[in-house]
C-alpha positions as CSV (number, residue, x, y, z in Angstrom):
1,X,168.8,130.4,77.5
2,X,171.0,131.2,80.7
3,X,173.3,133.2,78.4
4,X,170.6,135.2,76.8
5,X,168.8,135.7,79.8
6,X,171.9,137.3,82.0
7,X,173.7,138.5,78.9
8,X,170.2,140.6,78.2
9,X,170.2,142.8,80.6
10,X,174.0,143.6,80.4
11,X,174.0,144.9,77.1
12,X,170.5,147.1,78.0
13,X,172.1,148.5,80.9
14,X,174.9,149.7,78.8
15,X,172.9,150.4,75.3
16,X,170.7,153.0,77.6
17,X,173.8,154.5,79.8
18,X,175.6,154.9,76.3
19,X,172.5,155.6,74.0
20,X,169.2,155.3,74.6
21,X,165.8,152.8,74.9
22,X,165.1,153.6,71.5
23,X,168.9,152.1,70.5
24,X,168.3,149.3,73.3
25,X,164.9,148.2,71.5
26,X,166.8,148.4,68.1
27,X,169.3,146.1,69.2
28,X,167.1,143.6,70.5
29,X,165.4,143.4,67.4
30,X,168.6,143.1,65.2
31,X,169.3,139.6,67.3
32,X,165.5,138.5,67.2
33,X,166.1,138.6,63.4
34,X,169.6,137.4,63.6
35,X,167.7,134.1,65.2
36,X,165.3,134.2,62.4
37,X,168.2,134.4,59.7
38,X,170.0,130.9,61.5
39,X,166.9,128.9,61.6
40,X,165.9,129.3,58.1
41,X,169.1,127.6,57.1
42,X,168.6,124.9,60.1
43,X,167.6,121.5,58.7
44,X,164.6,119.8,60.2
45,X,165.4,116.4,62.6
46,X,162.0,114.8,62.6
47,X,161.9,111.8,60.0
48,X,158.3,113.0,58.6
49,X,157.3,116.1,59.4
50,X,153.8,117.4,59.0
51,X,152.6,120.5,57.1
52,X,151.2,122.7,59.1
53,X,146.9,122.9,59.4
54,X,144.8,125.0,61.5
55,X,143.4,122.1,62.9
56,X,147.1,121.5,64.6
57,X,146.4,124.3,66.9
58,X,143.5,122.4,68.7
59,X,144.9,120.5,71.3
60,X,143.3,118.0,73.8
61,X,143.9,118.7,77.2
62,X,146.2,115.4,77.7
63,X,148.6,117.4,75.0
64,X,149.2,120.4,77.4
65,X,151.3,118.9,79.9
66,X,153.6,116.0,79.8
67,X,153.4,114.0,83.3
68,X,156.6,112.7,83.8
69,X,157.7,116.5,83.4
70,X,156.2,117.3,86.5
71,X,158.7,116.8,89.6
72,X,161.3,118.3,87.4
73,X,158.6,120.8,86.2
74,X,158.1,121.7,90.2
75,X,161.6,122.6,90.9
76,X,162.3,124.7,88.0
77,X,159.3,126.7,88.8
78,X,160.8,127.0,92.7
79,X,163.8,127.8,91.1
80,X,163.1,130.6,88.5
81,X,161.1,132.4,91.3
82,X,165.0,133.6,91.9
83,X,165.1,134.7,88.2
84,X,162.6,137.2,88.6
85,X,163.8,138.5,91.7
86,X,167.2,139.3,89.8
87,X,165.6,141.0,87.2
88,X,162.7,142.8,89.1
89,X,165.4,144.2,92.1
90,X,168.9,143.3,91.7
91,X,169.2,146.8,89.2
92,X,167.6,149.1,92.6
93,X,170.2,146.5,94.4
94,X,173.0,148.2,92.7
95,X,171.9,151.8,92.5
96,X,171.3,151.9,96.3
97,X,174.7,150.7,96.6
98,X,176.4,153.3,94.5
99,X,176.9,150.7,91.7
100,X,175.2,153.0,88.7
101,X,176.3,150.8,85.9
102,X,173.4,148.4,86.6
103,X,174.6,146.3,83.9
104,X,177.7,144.9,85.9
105,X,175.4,142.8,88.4
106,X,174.9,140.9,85.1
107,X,178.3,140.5,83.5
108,X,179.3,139.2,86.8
109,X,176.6,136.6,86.6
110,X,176.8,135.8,82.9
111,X,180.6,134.9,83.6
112,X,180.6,132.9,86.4
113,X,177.8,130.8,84.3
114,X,179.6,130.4,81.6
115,X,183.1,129.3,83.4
116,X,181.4,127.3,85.6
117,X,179.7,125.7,82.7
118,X,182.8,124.5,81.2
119,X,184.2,123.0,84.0
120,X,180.9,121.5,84.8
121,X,178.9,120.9,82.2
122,X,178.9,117.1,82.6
123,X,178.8,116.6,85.5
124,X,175.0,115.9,86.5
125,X,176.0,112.9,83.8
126,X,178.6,111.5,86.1
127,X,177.1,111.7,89.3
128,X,173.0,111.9,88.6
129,X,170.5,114.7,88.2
130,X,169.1,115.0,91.7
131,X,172.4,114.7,93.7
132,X,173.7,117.8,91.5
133,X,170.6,119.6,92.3
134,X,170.9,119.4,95.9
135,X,174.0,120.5,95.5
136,X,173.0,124.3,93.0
137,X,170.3,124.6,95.0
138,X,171.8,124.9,98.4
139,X,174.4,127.3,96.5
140,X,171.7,129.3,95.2
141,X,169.9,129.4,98.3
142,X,173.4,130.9,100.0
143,X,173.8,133.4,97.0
144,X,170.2,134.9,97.6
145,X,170.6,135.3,101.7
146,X,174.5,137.3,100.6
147,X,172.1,139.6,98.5
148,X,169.2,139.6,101.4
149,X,172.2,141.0,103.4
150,X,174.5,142.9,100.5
151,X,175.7,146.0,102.4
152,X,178.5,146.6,99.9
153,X,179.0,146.4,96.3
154,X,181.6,143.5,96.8
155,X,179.4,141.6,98.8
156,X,176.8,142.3,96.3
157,X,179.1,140.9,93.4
158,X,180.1,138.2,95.1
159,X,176.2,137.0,95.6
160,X,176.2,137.7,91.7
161,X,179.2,135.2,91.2
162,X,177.7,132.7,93.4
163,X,174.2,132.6,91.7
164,X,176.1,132.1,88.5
165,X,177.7,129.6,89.6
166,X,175.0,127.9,90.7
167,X,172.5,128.5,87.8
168,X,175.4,127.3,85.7
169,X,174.7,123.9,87.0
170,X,171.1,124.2,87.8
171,X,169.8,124.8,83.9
172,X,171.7,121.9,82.1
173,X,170.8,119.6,84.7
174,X,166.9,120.6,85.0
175,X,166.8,119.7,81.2
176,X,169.1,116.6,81.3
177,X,166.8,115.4,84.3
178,X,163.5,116.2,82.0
179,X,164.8,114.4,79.2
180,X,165.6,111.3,81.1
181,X,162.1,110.7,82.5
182,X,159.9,110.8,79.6
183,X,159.8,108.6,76.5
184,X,161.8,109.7,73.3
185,X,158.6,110.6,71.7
186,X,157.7,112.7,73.8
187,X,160.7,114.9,74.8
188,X,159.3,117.9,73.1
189,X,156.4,118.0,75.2
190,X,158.5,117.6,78.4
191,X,160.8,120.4,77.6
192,X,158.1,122.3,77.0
193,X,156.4,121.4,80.1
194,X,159.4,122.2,81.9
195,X,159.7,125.7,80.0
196,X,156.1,126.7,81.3
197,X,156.8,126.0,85.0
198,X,159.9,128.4,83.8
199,X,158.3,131.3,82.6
200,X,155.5,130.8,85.7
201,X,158.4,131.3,88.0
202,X,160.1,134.1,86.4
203,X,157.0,136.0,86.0
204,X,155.5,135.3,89.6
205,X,159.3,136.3,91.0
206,X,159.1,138.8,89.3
207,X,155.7,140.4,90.2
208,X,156.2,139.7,94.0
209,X,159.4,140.4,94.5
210,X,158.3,143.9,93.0
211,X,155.5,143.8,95.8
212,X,157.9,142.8,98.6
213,X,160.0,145.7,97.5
214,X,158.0,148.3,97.1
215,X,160.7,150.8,96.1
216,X,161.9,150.6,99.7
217,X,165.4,150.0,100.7
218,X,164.6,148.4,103.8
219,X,162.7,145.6,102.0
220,X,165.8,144.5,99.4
221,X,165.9,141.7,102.4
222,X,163.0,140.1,102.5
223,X,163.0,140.2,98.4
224,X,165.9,138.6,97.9
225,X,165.0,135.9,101.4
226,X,161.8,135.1,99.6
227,X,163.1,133.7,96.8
228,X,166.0,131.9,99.0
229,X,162.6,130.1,101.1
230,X,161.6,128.7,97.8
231,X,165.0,127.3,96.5
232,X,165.3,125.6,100.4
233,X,161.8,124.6,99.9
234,X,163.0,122.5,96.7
235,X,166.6,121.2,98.5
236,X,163.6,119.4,100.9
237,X,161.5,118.0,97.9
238,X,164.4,116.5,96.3
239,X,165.8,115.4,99.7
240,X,162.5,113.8,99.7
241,X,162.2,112.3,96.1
242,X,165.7,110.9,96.4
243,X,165.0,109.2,99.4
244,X,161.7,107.8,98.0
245,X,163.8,106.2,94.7
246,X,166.4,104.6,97.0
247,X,163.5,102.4,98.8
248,X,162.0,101.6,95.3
249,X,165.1,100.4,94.0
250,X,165.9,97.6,96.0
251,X,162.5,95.9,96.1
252,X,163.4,96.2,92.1
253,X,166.7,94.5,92.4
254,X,165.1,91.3,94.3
């Protein structure tokens, strides 16, 4: 998802400098179909899987949301508000600063998620979910007040780095965290719980960030801070929730 989502926009940027929308939107469909063509040859994991019936669209209301989803659900959300930001203004970010070629913000992002996933990738296994958290989310909180205050392209690109970086770290570890608090049965549901509080950040980043801005210059700050408020305001819930489990655990252990 990371990959798609930061690749995306790097390839549109330069599909319209080189060619057109029309060539952009062409493209984008070619890999939409491209997904279509791989999971038609993908064999199915569930042991005995149901045909499908209308009557598998109605849901009950318990079916929507998976509870133990939701703390991990609640920082994704906080989280993703960022995401939206970066699509919505970093592109104005980089045209204001004489960057024209929108589309580098986003290789410079894409990258750093990448190698830092590599190097990374394991570790929320090694020293637990929350404690890696704190950890992205403070460095995402520093990369959005660099672009609050970008007053150069370098210092622009180096907030880019940084929020790669910490997203590279952030995304396995939201899931991984997911995974481990609901019952095997139920994983699908919890993923998907966590992928609503996902798309509910990106799209309300996205729309206020947009209304901070206003297509003035003078607001990129308070944008970018917004965002920044939110990804502190999740370093204090985990703070929280970590303390919380370290008193449980004892009374456990006697």
């Amino acid at each position: 998802y990371t990959l798609g989502s930061s690749a995306g926009p790097m390839m549109g940027s330069y599909l319209v400098d080189f060619f057109n929308y029309n060539t952009m939107f062409y493209v984008s469909a070619v890999f939409a179909l491209g997904s279509v063509a791989i999971l038609y040859n993908v064999k199915e994991t569930l042991p005995n899987p149901q045909p499908f019936r209308l009557k598998l669209l109605k849901i009950n209301r318990t079916e929507i949301f998976e509870k133990t989803a939701l703390r991990p659900a609640i920082i994704t959300l906080l989280l993703c508000f960022s995401i939206g930001t970066i699509l919505t203004v970093a592109p104005d970010l980089s045209e204001h600063l004489g960057l024209h070629n929108k589309g580098l913000f986003f290789a410079f992002f894409t990258v750093a998620s990448l190698l830092i996933r590599l190097v990374a990738s394991k570790v929320s296994d090694r020293f637990g979910r929350v404690p890696v958290l704190l950890v992205s989310s403070f460095v995402l909180a520093i990369a959005l007040c660099i672009l609050a205050y970008a007053s150069s392209v370098t210092m622009m690109m180096v907030g880019s780095v940084i929020y790669g970086l910490s997203w590279g770290i952030n995304s396995p570890a939201l899931s991984a965290w997911t995974v481990d608090l609901c019952a095997p049965e139920n994983r699908g549901k919890a993923i998907a719980s966590m992928y609503i509080a996902l798309e509910i950040g990106i799209g309300t980043g996205a729309l206020f960030s947009a209304w901070i801005y206003n297509n003035q210059a003078v607001n990129f700050k308070y944008a970018f801070l917004a965002p920044a408020f939110f990804a502190i305001l999740s370093l204090f819930l985990l703070i929280r929730w970590n303390k919380a489990a370290k008193k449980v655990l004892p009374s456990f252990q006697e």
